[in-house]
C-alpha positions, 0 to 999 in steps of 0.5 A, a space after each residue: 098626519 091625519 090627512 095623510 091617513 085620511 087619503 091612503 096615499 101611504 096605505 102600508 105606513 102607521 101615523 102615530 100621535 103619542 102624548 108623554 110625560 105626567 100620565 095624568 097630563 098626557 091622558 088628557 093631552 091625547 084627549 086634547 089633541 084628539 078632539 082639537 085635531 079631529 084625530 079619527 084615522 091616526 092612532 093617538 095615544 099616551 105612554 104611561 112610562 117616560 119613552 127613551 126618545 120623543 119630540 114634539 111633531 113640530 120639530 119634525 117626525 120620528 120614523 120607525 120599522 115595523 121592529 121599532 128600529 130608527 130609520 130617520 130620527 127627525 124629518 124636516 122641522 116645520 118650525 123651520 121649515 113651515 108647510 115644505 117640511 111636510 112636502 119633504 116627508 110625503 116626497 120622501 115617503 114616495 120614494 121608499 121602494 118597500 113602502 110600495 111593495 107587498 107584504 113586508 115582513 116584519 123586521 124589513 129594513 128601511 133605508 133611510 137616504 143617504 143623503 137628505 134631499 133639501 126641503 122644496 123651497 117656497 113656490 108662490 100660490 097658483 090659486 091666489 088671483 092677483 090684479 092690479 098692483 098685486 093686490 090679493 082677491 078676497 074668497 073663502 079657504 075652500 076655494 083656495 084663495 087668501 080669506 082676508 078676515 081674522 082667525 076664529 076666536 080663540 076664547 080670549 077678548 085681548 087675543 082675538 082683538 090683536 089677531 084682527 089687528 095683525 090680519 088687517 096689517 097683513 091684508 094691508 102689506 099685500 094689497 100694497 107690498 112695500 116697504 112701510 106696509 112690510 114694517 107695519 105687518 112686522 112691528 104688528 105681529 113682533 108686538 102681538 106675539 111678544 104679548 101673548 108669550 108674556 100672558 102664557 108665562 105668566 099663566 105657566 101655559 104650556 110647561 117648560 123645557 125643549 119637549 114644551 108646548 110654550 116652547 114650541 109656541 114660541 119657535 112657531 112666532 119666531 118662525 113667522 116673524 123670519 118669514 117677514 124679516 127676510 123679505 123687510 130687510 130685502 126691501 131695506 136693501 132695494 133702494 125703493 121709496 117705502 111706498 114704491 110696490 114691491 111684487 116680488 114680496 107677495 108670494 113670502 107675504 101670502 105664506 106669512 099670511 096663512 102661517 099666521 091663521 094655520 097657527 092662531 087655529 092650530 095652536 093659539 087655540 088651545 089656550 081657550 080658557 086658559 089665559 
């Protein structure tokens, strides 16, 4: 959302960020979120009364009118849907006449589509310089190319140790996609995860509930791991020697890679400290 503020390609739309539940817990979530989020053109902020409806914006975002009226109640989920859930909202966005015209009064109604375009489907990376047996080119994040180093320390040794381990697996399946480096990457990760939402249970970061952080948590591992499933059980099905290179793996392997970074930075930084 902020980048969306940020670049004013929907000057007549409002991006929220509100924090609910414990006043105490949502002032200083909203604080959290702020500085972590680098929030400076999105309005951040907390309720000190329970609201009658809210989610977490991972499980998709809520568009009001001017007059509060519901248009959408939930846009595309990126815990299902990854980096495409938001494509959708910025597509869909595009597409709402009102949003382009001058002024709208308040009350202006918004309709929402009558039949919600499906999420764009994955689509492999056109900056990602690939050679030989699909071998990913190593570069930096700026010029758009997959960056084979770990994550940044999230402030916990036994975390920090495992991301490495998971990126290396990772950077293993796509310079040599096949099934044994697809199982490798799985089990690596399977493992990783299972032990950091062990670790969070028992510290009870995040809370509980459908309107958790812990629970969002997990849904983003689940999220990750889907990615890897369906492309090992496709390689399953394949007939190849488990070392035979699979090419076709390397776009879902490339999205796994980045899922996996964007959420040791996004999200398992926020336990710094906490574990």
């Amino acid at each position: 959302m902020e980048a969306w503020a940020q670049q004013g390609s929907f000057p007549r739309v409002a991006f929220v960020c509100i924090a609910t539940g414990d006043v105490r817990e949502a002032r200083q979530s909203c604080k959290t979120f702020g500085a972590r989020l680098h929030l400076h053109s999105v309005l951040n902020g907390y309720c000190e009364a329970q609201p009658r409806r809210g989610q977490l914006g991972c499980s998709g975002f809520i568009v009001l009118e001017q007059n509060a009226h519901v248009v959408l109640p939930a846009t595309p989920s990126f815990l299902q849907h990854g980096p495409n859930a938001h494509r959708w909202v910025e597509r869909w966005l595009a597409t709402v006449p009102q949003l382009a015209a001058a002024p709208m009064q308040l009350g202006t109604a918004l309709a929402a589509p009558s039949a919600l375009a499906p999420v764009p489907s994955s689509t492999s990376c056109e900056t990602c310089t690939m050679s030989g047996s699909a071998a990913c080119a190593q570069g930096s994040r700026s010029n758009g190319s997959i960056d084979l180093r770990p994550p940044a320390s999230v402030g916990h040794e036994e975390m920090d140790s495992e991301h490495a381990a998971c990126t290396q697996a990772l950077g293993t399946a796509l310079q040599q996609p096949c099934r044994k480096t697809l199982q490798l990457a799985y089990g690596q990760l399977y493992s990783h995860f299972a032990h950091e939402e062990k670790l969070m249970t028992a510290k009870a970061f995040g809370g509980q509930g459908s309107l958790s952080g812990f629970q969002s948590h997990c849904q983003h591992h689940a999220w990750i791991l889907g990615l890897l499933l369906k492309v090992r059980r496709e390689a399953q099905a394949s007939g190849l020697h488990e070392e035979e290179v699979m090419p076709q793996a390397v776009p879902v392997l490339q999205e796994t890679f980045r899922a996996f970074h964007s959420h040791a930075e996004q999200y398992d930084a926020l336990y710094a400290g906490s574990l």
